[in-house]
N, CA, C and O atoms as a GROMACS GRO file, in nm:
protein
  420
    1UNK      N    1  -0.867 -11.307  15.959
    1UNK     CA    2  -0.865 -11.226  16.078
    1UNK      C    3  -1.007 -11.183  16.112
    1UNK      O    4  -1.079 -11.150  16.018
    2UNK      N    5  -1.058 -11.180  16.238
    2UNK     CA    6  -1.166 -11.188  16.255
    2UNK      C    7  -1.177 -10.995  16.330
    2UNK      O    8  -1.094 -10.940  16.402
    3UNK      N    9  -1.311 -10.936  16.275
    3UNK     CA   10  -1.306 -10.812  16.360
    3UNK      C   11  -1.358 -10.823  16.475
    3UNK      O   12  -1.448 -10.904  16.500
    4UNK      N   13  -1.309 -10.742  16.556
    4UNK     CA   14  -1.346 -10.699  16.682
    4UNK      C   15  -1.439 -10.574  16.725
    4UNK      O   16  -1.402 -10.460  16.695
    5UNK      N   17  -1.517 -10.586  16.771
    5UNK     CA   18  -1.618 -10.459  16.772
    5UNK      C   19  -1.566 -10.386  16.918
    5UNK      O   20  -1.563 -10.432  17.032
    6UNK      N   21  -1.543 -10.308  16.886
    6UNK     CA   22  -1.520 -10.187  16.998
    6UNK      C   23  -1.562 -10.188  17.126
    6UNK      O   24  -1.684 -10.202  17.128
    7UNK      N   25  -1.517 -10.178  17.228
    7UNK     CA   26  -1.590 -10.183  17.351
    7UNK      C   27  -1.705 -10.093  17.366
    7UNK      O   28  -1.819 -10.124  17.398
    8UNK      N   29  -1.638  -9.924  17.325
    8UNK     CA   30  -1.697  -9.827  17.324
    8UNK      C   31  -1.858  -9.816  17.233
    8UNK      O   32  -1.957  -9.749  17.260
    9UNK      N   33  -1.833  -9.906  17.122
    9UNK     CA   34  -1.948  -9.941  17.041
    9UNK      C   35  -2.026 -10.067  17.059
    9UNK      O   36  -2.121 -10.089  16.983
   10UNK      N   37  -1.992 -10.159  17.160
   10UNK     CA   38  -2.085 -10.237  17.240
   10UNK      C   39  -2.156 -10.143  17.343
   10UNK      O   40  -2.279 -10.137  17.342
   11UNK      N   41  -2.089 -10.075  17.425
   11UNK     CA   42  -2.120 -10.007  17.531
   11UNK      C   43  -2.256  -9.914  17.455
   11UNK      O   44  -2.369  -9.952  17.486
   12UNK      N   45  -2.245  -9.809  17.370
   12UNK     CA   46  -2.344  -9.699  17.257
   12UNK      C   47  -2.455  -9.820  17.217
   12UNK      O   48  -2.576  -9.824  17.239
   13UNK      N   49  -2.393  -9.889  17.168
   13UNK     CA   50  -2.545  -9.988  17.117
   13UNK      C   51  -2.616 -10.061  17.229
   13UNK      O   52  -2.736 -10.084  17.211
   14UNK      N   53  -2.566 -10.096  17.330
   14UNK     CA   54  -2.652 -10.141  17.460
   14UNK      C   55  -2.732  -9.992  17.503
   14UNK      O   56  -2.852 -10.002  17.528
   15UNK      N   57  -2.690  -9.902  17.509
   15UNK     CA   58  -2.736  -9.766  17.530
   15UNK      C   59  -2.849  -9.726  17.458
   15UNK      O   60  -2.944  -9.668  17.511
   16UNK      N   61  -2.841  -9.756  17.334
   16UNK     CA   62  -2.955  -9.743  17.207
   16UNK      C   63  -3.052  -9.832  17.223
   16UNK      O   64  -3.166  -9.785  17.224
   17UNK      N   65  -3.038  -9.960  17.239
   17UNK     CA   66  -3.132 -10.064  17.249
   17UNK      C   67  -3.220 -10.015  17.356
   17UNK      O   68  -3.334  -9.991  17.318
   18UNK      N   69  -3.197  -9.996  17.464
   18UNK     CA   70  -3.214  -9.988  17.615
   18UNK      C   71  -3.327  -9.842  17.596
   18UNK      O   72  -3.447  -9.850  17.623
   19UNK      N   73  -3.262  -9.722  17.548
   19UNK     CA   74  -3.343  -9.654  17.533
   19UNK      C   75  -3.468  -9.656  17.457
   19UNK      O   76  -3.582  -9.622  17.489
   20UNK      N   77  -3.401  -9.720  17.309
   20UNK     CA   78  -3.524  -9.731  17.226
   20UNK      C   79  -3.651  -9.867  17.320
   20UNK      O   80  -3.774  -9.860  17.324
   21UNK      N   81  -3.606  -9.922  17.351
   21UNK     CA   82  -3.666 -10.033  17.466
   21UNK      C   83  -3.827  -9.950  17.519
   21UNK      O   84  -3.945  -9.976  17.498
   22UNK      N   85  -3.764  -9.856  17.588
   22UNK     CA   86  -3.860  -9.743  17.708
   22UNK      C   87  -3.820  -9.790  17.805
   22UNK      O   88  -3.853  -9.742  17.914
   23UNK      N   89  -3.732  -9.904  17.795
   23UNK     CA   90  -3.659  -9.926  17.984
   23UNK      C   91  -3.584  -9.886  18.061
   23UNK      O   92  -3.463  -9.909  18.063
   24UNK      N   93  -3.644  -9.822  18.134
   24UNK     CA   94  -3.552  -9.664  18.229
   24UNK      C   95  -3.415  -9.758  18.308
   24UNK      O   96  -3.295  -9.738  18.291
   25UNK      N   97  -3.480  -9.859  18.395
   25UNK     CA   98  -3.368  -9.867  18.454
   25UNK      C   99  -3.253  -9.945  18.368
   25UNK      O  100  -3.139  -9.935  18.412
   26UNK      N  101  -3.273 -10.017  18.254
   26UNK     CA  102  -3.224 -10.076  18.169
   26UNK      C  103  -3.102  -9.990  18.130
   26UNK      O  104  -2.986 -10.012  18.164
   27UNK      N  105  -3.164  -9.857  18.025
   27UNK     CA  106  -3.094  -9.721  18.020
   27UNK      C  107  -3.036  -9.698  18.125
   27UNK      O  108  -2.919  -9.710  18.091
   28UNK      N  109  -3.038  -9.662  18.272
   28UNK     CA  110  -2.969  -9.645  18.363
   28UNK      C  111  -2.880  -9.718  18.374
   28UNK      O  112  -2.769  -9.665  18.366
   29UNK      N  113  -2.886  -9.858  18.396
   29UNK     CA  114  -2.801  -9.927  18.384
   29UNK      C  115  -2.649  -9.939  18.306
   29UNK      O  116  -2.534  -9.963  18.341
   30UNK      N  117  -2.707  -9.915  18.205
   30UNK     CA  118  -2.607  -9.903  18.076
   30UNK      C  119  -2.548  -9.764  18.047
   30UNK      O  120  -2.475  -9.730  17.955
   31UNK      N  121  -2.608  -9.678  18.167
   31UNK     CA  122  -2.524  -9.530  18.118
   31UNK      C  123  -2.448  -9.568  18.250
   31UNK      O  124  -2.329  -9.538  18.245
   32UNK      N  125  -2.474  -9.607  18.325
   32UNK     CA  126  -2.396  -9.612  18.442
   32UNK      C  127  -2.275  -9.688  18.417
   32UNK      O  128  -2.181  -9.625  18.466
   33UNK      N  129  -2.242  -9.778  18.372
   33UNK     CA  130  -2.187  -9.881  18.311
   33UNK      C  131  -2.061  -9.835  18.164
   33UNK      O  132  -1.973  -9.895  18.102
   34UNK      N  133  -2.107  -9.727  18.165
   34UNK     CA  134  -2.042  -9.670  18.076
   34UNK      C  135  -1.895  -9.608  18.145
   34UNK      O  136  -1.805  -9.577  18.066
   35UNK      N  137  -1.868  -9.587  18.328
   35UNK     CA  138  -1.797  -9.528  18.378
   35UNK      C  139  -1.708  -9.612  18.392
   35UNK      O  140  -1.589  -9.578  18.387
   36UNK      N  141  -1.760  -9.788  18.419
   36UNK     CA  142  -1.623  -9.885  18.426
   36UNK      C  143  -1.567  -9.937  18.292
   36UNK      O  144  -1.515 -10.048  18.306
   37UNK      N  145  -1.562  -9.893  18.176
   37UNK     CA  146  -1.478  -9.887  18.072
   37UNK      C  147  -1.349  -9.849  18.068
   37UNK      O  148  -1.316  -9.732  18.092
   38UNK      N  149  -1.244  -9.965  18.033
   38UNK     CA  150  -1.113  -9.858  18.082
   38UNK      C  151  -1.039  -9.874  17.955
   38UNK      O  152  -0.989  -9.972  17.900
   39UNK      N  153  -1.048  -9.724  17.920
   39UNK     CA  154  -0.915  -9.712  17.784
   39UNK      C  155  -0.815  -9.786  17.753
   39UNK      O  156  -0.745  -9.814  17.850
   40UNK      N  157  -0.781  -9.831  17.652
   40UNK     CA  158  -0.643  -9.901  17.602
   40UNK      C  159  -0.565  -9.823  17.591
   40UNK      O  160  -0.572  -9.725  17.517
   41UNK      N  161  -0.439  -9.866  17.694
   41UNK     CA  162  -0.312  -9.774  17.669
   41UNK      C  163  -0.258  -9.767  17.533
   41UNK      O  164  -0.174  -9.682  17.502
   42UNK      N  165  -0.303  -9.856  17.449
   42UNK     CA  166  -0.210  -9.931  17.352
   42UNK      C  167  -0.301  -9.846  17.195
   42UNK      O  168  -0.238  -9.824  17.092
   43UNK      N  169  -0.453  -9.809  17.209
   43UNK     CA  170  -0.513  -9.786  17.122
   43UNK      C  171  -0.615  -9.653  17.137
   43UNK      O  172  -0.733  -9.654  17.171
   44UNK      N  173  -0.514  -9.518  17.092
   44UNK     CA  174  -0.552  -9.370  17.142
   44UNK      C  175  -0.721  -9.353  17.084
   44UNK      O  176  -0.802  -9.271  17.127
   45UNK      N  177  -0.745  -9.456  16.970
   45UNK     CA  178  -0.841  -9.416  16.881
   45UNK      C  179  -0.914  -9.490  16.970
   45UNK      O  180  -1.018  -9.424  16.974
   46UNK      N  181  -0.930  -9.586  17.048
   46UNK     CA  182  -1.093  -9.686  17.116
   46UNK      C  183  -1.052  -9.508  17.240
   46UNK      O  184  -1.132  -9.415  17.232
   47UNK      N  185  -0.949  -9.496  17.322
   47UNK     CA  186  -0.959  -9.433  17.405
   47UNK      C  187  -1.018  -9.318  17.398
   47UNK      O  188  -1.086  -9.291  17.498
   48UNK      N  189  -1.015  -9.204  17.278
   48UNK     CA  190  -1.091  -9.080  17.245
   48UNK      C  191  -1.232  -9.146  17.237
   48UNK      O  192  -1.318  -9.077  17.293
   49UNK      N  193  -1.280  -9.265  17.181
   49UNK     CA  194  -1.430  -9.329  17.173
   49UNK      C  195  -1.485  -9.349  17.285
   49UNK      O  196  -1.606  -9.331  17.295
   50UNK      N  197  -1.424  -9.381  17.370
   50UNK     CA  198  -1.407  -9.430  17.491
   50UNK      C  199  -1.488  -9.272  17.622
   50UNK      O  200  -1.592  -9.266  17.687
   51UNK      N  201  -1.387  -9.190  17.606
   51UNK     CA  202  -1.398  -9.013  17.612
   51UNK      C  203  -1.501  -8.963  17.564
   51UNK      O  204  -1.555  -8.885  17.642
   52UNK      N  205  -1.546  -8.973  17.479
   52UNK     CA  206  -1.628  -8.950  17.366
   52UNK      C  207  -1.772  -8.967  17.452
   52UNK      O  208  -1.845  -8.873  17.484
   53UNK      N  209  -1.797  -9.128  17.488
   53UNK     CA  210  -1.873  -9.213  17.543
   53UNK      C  211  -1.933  -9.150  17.655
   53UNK      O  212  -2.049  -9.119  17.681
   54UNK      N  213  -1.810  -9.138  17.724
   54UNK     CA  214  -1.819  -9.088  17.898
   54UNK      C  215  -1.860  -8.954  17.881
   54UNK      O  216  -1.929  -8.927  17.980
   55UNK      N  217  -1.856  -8.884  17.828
   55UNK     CA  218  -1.921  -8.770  17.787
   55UNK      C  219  -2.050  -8.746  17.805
   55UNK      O  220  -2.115  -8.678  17.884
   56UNK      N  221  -2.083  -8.850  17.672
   56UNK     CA  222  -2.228  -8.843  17.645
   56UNK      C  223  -2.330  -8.908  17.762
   56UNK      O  224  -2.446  -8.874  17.787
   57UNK      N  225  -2.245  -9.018  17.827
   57UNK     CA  226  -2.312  -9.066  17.971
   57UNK      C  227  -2.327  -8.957  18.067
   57UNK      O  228  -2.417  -8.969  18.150
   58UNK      N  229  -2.264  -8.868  18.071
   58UNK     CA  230  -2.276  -8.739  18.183
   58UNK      C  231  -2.326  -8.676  18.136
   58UNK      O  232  -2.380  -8.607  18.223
   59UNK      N  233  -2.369  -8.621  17.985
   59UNK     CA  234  -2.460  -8.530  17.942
   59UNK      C  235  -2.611  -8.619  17.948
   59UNK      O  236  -2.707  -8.544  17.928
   60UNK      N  237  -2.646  -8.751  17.969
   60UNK     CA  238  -2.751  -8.827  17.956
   60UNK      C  239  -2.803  -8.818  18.131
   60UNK      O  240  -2.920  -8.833  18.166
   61UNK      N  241  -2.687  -8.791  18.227
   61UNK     CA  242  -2.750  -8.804  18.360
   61UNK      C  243  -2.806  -8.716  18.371
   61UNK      O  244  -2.919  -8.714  18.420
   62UNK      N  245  -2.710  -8.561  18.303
   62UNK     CA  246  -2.745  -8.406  18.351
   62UNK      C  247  -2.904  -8.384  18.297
   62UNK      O  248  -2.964  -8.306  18.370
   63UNK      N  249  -2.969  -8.427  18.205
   63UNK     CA  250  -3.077  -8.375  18.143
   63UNK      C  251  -3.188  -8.401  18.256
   63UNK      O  252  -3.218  -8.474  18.350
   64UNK      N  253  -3.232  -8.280  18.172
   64UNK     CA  254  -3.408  -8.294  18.246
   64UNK      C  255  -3.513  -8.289  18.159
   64UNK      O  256  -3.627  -8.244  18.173
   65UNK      N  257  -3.447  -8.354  18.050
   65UNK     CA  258  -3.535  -8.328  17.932
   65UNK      C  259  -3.634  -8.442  17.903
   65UNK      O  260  -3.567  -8.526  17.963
   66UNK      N  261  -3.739  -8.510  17.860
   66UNK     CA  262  -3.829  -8.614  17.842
   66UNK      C  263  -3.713  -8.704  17.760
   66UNK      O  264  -3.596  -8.669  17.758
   67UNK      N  265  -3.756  -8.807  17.704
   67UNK     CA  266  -3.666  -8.951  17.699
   67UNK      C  267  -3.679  -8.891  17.536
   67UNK      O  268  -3.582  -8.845  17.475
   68UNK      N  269  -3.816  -8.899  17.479
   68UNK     CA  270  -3.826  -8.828  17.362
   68UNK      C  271  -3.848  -8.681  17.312
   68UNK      O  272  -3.919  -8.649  17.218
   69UNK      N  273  -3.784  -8.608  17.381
   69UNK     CA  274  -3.738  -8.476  17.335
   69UNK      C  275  -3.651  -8.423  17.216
   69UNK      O  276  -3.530  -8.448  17.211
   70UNK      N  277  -3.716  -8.349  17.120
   70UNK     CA  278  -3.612  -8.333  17.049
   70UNK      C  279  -3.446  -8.290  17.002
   70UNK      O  280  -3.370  -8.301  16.906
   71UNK      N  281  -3.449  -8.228  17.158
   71UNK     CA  282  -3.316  -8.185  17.217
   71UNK      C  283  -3.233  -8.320  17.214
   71UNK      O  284  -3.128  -8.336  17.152
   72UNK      N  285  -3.283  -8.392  17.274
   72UNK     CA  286  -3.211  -8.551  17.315
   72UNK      C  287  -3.141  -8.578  17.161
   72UNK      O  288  -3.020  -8.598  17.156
   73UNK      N  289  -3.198  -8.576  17.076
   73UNK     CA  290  -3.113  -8.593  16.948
   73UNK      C  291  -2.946  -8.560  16.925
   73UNK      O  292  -2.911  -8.593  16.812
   74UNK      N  293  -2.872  -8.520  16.981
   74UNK     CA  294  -2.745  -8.473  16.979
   74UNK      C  295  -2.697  -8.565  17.061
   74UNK      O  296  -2.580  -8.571  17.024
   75UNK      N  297  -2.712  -8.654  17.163
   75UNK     CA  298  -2.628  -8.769  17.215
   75UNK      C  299  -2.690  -8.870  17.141
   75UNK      O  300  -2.615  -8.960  17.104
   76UNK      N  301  -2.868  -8.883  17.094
   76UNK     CA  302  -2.838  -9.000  16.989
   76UNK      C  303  -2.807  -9.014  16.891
   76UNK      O  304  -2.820  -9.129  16.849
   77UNK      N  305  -2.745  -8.903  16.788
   77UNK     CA  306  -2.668  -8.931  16.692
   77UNK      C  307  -2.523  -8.945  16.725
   77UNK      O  308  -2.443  -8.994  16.644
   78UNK      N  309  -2.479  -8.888  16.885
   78UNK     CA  310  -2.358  -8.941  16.867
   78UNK      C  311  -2.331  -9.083  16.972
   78UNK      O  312  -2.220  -9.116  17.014
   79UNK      N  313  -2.410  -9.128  16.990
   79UNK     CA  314  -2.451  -9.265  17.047
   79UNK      C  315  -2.493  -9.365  16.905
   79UNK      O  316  -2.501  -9.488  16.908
   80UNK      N  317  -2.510  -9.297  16.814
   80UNK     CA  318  -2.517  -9.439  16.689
   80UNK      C  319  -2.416  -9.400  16.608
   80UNK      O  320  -2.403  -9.464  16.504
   81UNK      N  321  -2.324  -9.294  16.634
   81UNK     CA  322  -2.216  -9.272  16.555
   81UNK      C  323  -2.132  -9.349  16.639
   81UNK      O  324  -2.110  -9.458  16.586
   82UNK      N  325  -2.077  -9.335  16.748
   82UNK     CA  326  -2.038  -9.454  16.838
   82UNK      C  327  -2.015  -9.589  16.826
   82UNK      O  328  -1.916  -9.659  16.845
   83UNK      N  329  -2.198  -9.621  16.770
   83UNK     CA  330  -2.181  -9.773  16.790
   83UNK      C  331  -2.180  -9.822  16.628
   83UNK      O  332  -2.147  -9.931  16.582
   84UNK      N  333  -2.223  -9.712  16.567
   84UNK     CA  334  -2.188  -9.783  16.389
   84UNK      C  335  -2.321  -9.822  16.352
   84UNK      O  336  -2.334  -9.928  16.292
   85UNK      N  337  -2.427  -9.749  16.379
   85UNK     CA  338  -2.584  -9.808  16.364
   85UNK      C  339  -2.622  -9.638  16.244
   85UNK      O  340  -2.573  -9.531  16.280
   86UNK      N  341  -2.686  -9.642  16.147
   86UNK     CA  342  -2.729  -9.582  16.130
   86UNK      C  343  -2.902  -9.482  16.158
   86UNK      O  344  -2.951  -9.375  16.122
   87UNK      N  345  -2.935  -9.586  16.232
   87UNK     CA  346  -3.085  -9.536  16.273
   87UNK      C  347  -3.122  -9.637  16.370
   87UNK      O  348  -3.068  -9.748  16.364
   88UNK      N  349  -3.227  -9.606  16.478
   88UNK     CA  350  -3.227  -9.638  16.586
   88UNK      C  351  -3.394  -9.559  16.618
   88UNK      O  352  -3.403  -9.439  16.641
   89UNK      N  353  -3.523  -9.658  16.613
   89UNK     CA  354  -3.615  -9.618  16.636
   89UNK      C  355  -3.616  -9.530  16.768
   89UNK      O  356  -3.526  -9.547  16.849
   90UNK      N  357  -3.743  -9.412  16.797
   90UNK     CA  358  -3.771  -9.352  16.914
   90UNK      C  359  -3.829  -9.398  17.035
   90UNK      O  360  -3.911  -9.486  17.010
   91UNK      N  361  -3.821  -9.379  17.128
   91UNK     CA  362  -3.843  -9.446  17.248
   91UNK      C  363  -4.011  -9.505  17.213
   91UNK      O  364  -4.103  -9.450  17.154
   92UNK      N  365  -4.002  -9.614  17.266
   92UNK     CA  366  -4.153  -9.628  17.242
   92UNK      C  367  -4.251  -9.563  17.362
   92UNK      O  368  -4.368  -9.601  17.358
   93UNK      N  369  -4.229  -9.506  17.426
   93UNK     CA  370  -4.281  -9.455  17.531
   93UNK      C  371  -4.285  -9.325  17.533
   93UNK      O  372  -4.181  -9.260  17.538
   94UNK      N  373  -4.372  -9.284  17.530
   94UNK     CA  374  -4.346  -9.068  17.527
   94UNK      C  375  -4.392  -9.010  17.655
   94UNK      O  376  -4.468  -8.915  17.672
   95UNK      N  377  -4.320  -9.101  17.763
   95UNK     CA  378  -4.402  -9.013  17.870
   95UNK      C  379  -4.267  -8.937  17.907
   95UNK      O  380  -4.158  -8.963  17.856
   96UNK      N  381  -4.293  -8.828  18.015
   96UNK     CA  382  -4.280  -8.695  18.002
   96UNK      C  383  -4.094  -8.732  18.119
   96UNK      O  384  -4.008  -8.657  18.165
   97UNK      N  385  -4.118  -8.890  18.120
   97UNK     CA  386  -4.000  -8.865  18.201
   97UNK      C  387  -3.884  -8.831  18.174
   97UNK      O  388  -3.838  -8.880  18.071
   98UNK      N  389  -3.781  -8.722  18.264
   98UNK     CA  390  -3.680  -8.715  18.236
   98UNK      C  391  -3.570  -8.806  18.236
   98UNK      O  392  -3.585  -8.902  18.311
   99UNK      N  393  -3.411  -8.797  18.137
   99UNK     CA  394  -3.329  -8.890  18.143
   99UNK      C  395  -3.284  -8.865  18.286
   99UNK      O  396  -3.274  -8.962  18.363
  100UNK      N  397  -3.253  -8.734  18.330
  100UNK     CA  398  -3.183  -8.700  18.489
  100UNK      C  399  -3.256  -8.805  18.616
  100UNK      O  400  -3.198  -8.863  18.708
  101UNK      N  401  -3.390  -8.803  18.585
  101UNK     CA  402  -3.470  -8.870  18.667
  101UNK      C  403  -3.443  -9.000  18.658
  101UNK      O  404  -3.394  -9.041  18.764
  102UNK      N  405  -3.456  -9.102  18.558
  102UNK     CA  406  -3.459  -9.229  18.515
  102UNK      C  407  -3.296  -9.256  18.580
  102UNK      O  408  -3.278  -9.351  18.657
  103UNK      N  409  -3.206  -9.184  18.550
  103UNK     CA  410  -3.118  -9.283  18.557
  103UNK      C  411  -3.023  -9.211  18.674
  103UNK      O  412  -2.900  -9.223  18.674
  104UNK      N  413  -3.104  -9.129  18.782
  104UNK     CA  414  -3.045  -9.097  18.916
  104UNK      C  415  -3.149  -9.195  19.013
  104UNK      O  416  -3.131  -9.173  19.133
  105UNK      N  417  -3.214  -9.259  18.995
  105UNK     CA  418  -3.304  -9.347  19.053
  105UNK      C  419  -3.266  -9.459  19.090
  105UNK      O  420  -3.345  -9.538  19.141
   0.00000   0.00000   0.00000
């Protein structure tokens, strides 16, 4: 039997990559992208991940915080708890832009 990786944890690890990247619209992309995910009627546990997800995509638009802020740490640990990654380098980019900015653009 072969596993299947989670939608919700494809979706978190495109999210991680993207950020750790420094590619804003990339990141935008992929938080945006996070809204056409549609729960399995059939599987409550992808659907709370799923919830979980959409969450953290609306707490990633709301900020006005820099990309590498230490605040930002609380959606990326639950963005690699998500996707099943234990660590996930920092943006390579430290400029001062916000996530609200990057990915309302």
């Amino acid at each position: 039997m072969q596993l299947r990786i989670s939608d919700s944890a494809n979706r978190a690890h495109a999210i991680l990559l993207a950020w750790q990247s420094g590619d804003l619209p990339r990141l935008r992309w992929e938080v945006d992208a996070v809204a056409a995910l549609v729960p399995p009627l059939s599987n409550t546990y992808e659907t709370e991940r799923i919830d979980l997800l959409n969450g953290v995509a609306r707490e990633l638009r709301a900020k006005e915080l820099p990309l590498a802020d230490p605040d930002a740490q609380v959606c990326r640990d639950l963005l690699r708890h998500l996707a099943g990654v234990s660590e996930i380098r920092q943006p390579q980019s430290r400029s001062r832009t916000s996530l609200r900015d990057c990915l309302r653009q």
